[in-house]
VOKOL-92067 format. One record per atom (N, C-alpha, C): residue number from 0; residue in one letter; atom name; z, y, x. Coordinates in steps of 0.001 Angstrom, whole numbers. Atoms other than C-alpha are relative to their C-alpha. Layout:
% VOKOL-92067
R   i aa at      zz      yy      xx
R NUM  a CA       Z       Y       X
...
% end
This chain:
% VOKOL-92067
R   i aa at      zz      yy      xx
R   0  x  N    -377    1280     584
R   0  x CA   60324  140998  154913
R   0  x  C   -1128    -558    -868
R   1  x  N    1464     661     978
R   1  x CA   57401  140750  152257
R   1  x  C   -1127    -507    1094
R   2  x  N    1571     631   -1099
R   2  x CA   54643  139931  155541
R   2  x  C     666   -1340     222
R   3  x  N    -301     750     -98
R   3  x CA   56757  137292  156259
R   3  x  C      -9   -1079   -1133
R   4  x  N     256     556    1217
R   4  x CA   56968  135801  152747
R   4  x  C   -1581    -299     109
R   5  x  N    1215      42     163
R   5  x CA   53342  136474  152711
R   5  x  C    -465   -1248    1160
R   6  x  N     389     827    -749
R   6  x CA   52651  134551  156066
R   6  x  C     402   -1717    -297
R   7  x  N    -523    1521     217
R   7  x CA   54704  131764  155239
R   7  x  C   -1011    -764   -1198
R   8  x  N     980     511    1058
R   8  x CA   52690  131379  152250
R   8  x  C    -979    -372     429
R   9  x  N    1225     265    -717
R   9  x CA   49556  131505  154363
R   9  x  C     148   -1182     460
R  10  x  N    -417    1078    -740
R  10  x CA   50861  129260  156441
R  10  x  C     138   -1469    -695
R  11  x  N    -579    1034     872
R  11  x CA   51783  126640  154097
R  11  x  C   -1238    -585    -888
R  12  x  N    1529     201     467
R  12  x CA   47874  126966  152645
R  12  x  C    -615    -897     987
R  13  x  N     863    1049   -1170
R  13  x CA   46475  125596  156065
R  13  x  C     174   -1204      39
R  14  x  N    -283    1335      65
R  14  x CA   45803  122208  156309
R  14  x  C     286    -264    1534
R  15  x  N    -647     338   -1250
R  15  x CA   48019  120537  158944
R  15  x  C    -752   -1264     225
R  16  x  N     666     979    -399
R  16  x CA   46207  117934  160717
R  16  x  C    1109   -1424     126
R  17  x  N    -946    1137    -275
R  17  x CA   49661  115930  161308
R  17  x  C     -59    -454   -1801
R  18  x  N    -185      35    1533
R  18  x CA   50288  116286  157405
R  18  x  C   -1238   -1396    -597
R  19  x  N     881    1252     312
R  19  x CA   46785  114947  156628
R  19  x  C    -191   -1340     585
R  20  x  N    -756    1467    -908
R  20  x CA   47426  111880  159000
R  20  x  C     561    -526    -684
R  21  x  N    -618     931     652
R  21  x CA   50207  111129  157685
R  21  x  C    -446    -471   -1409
R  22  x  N     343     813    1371
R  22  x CA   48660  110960  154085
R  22  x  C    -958   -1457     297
R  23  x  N     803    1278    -325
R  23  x CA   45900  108234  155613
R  23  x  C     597   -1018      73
R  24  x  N    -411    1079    -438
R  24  x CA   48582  106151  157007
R  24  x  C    1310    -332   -1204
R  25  x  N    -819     416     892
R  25  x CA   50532  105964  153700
R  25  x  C    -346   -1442    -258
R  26  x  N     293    1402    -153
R  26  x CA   48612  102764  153399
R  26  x  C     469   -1450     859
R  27  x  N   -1042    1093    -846
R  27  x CA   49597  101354  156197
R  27  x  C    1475      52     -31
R  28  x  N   -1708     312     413
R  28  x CA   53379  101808  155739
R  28  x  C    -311    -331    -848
R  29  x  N    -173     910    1077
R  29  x CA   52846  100398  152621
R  29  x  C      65   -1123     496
R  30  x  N     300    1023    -707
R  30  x CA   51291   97477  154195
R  30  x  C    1330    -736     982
R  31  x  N   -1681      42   -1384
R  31  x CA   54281   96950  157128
R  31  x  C    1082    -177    -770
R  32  x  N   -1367     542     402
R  32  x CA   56760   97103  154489
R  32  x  C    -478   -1316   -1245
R  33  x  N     207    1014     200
R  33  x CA   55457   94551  152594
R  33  x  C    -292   -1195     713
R  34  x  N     -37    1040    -666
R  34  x CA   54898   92191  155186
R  34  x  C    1508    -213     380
R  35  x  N   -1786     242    -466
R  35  x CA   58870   92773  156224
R  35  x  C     518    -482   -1342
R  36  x  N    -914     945    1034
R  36  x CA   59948   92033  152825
R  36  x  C    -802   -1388    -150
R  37  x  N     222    1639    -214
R  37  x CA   57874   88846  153092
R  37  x  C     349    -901    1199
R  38  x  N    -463     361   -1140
R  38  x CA   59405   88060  156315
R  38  x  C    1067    -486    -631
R  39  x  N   -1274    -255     686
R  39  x CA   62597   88927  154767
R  39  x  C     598   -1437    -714
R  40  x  N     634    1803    1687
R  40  x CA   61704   85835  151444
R  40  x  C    -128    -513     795
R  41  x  N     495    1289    -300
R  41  x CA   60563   83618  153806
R  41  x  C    1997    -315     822
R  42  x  N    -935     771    -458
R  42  x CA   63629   83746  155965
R  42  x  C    1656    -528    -551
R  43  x  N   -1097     549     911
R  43  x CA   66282   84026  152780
R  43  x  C    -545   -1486    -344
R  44  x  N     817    1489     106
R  44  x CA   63980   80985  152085
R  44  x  C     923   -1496     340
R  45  x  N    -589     853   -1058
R  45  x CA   65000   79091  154796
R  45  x  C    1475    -294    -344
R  46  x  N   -1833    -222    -113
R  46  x CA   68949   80185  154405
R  46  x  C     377   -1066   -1205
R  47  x  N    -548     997    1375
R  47  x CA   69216   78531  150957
R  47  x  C    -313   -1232     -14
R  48  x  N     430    1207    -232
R  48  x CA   67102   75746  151910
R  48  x  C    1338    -715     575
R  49  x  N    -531    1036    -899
R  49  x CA   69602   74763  154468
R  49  x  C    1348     242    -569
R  50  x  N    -635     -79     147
R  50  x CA   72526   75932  152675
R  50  x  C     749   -1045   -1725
R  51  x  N     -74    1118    1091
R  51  x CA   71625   73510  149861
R  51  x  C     448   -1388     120
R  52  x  N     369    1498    -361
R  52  x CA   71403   70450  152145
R  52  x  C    1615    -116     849
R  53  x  N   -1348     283    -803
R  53  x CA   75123   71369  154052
R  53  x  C     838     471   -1529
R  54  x  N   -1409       3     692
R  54  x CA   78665   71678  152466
R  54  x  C     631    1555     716
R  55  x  N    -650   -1074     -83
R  55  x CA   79357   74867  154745
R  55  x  C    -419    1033    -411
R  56  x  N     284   -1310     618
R  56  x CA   78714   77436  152757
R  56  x  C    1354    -354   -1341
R  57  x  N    -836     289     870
R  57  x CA   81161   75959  150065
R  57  x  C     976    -131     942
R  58  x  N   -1405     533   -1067
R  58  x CA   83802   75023  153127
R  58  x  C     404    1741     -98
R  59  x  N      21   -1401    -446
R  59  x CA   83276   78547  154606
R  59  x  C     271    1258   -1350
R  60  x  N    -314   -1006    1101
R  60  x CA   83542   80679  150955
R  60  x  C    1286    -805    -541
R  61  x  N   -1734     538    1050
R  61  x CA   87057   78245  149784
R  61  x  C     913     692    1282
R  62  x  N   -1048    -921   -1064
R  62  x CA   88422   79271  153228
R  62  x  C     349    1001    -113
R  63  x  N    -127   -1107    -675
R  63  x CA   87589   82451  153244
R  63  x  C    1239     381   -1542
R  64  x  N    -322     -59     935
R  64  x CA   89001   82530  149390
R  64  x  C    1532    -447     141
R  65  x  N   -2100     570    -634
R  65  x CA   92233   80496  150455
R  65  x  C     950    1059     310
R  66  x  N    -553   -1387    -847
R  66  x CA   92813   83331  153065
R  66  x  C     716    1071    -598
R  67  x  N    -834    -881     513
R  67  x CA   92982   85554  150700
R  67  x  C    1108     454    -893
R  68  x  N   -1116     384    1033
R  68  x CA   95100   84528  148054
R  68  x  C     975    -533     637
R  69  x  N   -1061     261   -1177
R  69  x CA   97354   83130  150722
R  69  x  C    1136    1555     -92
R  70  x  N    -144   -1833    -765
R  70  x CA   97831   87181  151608
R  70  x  C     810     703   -1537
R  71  x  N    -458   -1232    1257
R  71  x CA   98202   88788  147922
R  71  x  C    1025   -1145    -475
R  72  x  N   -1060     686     665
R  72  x CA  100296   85924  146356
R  72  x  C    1235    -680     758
% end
């Protein structure tokens, strides 16, 4: 049981070539998720833009609000 302990340890010393990879490309996932949350902003963007200039978003949340107070009361 102790060689095993021991190996694992060894083992765990070597540098993994996937391991070091992945540390390089921490950058780029950084990168990727910051462009998605600016995707993200641009297209909540949009949503409020157009939800400023209509009435359904106020139609659509009294309905849905109606509905439910309809139900419990």
């Amino acid at each position: 049981m102790h060689h095993i302990v021991l190996l694992h340890i060894w083992l765990l010393g070597v540098p993994d070539p996937l391991r070091a990879r992945a540390v390089r490309d921490d950058g780029q996932s950084t990168a990727e998720y910051a462009l998605v949350v600016l995707g993200a902003a641009g297209v909540a963007m949009l949503l409020v833009a157009w939800a400023t200039k209509t009435d359904r978003v106020t139609r659509l949340l009294n309905s849905v609000l109606d509905g439910v107070l309809s139900k419990v009361g």
